[in-house]
C-alpha positions in Angstrom: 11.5 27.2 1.5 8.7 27.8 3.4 6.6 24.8 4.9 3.4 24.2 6.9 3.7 21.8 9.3 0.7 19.8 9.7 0.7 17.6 13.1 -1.3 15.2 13.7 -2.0 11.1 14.8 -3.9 10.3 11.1 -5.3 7.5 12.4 -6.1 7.3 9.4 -5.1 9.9 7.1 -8.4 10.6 4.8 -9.6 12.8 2.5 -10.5 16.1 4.6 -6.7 15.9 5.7 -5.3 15.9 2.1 -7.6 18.8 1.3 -6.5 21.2 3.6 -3.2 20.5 3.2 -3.9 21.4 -0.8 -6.0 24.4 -0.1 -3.0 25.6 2.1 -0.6 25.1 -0.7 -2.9 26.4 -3.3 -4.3 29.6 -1.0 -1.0 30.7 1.0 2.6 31.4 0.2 3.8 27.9 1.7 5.8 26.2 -0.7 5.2 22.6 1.0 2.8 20.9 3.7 5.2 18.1 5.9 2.2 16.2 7.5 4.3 15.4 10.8 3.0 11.5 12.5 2.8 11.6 16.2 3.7 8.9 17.6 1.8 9.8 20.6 0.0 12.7 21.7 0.1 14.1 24.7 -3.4 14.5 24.6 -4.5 11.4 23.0 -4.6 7.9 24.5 -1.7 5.8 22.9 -4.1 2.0 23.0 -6.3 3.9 20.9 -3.4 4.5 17.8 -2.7 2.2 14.9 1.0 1.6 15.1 3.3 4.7 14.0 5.0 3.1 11.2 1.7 1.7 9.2 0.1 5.7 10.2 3.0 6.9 8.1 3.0 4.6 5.6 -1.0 5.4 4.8 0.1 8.7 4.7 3.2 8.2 2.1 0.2 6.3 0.4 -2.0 8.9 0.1 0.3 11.6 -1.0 2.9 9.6 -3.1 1.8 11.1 -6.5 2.4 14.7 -4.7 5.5 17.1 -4.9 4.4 19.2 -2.2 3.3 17.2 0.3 5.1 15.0 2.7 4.9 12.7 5.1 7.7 13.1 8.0 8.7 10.5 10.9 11.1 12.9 12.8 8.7 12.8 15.6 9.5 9.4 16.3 12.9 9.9 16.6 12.7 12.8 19.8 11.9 11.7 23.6 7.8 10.1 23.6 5.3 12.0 24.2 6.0 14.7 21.5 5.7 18.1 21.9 5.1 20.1 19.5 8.1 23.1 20.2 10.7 20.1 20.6 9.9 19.3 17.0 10.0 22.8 15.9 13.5 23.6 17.8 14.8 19.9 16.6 13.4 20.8 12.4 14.9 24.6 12.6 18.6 23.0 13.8 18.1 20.4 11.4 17.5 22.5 8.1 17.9 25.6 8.9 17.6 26.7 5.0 13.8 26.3 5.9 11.3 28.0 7.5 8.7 26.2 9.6 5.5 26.9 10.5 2.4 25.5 12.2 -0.4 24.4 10.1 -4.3 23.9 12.3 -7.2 24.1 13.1 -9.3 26.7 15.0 -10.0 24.3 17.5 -6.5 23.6 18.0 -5.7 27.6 18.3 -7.6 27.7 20.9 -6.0 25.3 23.2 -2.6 26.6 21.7 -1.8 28.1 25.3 -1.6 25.1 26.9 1.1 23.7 24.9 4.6 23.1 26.1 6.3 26.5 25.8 3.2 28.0 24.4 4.9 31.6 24.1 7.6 31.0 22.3 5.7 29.7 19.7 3.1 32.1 19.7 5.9 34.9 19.3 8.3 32.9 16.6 6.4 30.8 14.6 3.7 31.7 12.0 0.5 29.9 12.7 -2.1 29.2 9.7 -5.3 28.7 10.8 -8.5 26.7 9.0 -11.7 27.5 10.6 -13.6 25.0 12.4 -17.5 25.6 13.6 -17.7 27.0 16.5 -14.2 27.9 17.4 -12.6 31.3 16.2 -9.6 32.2 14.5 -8.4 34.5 16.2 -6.0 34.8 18.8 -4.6 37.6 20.1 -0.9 35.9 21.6 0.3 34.6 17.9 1.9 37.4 16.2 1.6 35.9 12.5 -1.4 34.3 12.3 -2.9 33.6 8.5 -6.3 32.3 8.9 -8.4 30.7 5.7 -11.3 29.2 5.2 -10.5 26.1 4.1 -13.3 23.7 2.5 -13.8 21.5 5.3 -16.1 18.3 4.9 -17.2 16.4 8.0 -15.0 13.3 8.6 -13.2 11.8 11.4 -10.9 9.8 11.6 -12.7 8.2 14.5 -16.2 7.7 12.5 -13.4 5.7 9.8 -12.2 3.4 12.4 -16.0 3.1 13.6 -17.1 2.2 10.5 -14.5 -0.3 9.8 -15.0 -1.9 13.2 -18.9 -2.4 11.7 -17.3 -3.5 8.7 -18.8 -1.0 6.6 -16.9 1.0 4.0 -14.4 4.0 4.2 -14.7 4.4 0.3 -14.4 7.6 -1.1 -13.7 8.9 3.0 -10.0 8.0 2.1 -7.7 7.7 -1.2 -8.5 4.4 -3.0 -4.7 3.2 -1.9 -5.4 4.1 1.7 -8.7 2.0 1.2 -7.4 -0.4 -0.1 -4.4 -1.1 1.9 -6.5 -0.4 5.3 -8.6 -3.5 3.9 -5.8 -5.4 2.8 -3.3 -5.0 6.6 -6.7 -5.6 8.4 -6.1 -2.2 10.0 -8.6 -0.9 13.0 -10.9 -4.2 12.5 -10.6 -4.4 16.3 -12.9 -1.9 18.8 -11.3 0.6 20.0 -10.4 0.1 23.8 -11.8 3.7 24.8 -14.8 3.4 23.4 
């Protein structure tokens, strides 16, 4: 089978998430979208993340009525902070009747070359690509490279958690269940520490 790995904090998951994933499935010839939960990113202050397990259980949430997409917590198990072509070696061992590849954005292909062993996946993994505004998607170093334009709508996950720290809503920015359940845990009601 082949399957798009989609990395990413979702802190919180929402709706332009969950469509690009089904635009990937419904536009490509991946057979399944894993949307893989950091537990910390490299790049990404860890004070300003929700804790892991509830980030994976909104996403379980959100996709629960889906046979295609999934939520995986096998970052959380390999040595903090996670790097993307740890992952990919540790999920190729793992099911090796698979075949992974990277699902992101533009803006994310463009900073693909500073990753942790960069090359190697440039040259063994495919890479599918949504566009972003204002970052290309091309790159000339990843040998399969599937680009698409993807309908994208103009949320962040950041504008959610700023919104529920002005306790505003998130309705119809997320699933009703992730809403819901946000509302319900109390999630993000406290400002974020970077800010």
């Amino acid at each position: 089978m082949k399957i798009g790995l989609y990395f990413g904090s979702f802190n919180p998951v929402h709706n332009g998430h969950l469509i690009i994933a089904q635009h990937f499935l419904n536009e490509t010839d991946l057979e399944q979208v894993w949307f893989v939960v950091s537990p910390q990113n490299p790049f990404k202050q860890q004070k300003q993340l929700l804790n892991e397990y509830d980030r994976l259980h909104l996403v379980n949430l959100a996709i629960e009525k889906s046979q295609k997409l999934k939520a995986s917590d096998i970052e959380f198990r390999l040595p903090k902070p996670s790097y993307t072509i740890d992952t990919l070696t540790y999920l190729k061992e793992k099911y090796p009747q698979h075949i992974f590849a990277l699902l992101m954005g533009s803006d994310s292909l463009q900073n693909l070359a500073q990753w942790k062993n960069a090359e190697k996946i440039m040259d063994q993994y495919a890479v599918y690509v949504y566009e972003r505004p204002g970052f290309s998607a091309v790159h000339e170093k990843v040998k399969q490279l599937f680009a698409a334009k993807a309908p994208l709508l103009e949320i962040s996950a950041t504008h959610i958690r700023e919104l529920i720290q002005s306790g505003k809503s998130i309705r119809y920015l997320v699933p009703d269940i992730v809403c819901d359940e946000i509302e319900n845990a109390g999630y993000y009601k406290l400002k974020d520490p970077a800010k």
